[in-house]
N, C-alpha and C positions, 0 to 999 in steps of 0.2 A: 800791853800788847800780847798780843795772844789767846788770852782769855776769850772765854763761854759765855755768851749771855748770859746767864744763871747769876756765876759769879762777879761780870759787872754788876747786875742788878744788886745783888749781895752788899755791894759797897758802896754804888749810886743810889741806891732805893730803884724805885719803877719808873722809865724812861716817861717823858714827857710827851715826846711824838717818836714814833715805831714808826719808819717809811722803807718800803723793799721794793726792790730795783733791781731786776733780771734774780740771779743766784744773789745779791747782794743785801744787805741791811745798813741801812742808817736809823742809830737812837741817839734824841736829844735825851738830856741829862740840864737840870735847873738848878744852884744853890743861889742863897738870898746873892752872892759874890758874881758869879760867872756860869757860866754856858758851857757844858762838854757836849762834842759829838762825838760820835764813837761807830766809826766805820767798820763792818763786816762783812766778813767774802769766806764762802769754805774753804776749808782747809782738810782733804781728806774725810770730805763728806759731811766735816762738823765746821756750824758758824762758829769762827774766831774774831776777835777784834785786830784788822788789819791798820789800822790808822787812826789814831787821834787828837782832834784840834778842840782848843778852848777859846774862850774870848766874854770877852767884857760884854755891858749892853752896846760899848762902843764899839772895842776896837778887840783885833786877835793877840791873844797875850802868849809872849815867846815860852822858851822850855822851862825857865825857872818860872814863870807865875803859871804856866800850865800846872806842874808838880803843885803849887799853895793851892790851886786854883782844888784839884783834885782832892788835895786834903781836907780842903774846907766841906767836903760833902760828909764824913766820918763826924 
């Protein structure tokens, strides 16, 4: 939370779909495991990540497999 595009990318690799909505940014994010999205809104003039959900090809996975879900991209 909080972070720069840059430094998502840094740790996601390159977002999968890039979609901008008023001041806002949504990127997906792929690993072979699960789905991040990763919601953006400025913050003092800079996009930050305000918000992020994971999930399977099925289902939305809570805080502890979001966190594996996250690591599995490293």
């Amino acid at each position: 939370m909080g972070a720069e595009p840059a430094r998502i990318d840094n740790f996601l690799g390159l977002p999968e779909i890039v979609r901008r909505e008023g001041t806002g940014e949504l990127r997906l994010y792929r690993s072979e495991t699960c789905v991040v999205h990763v919601f953006l809104y400025p913050r003092s003039g800079v996009l930050t990540a305000a918000h992020i959900e994971a999930r399977s090809e099925t289902a939305r996975l809570d805080a502890n497999q979001t966190e594996s879900c996250i690591a599995s991209f490293s």
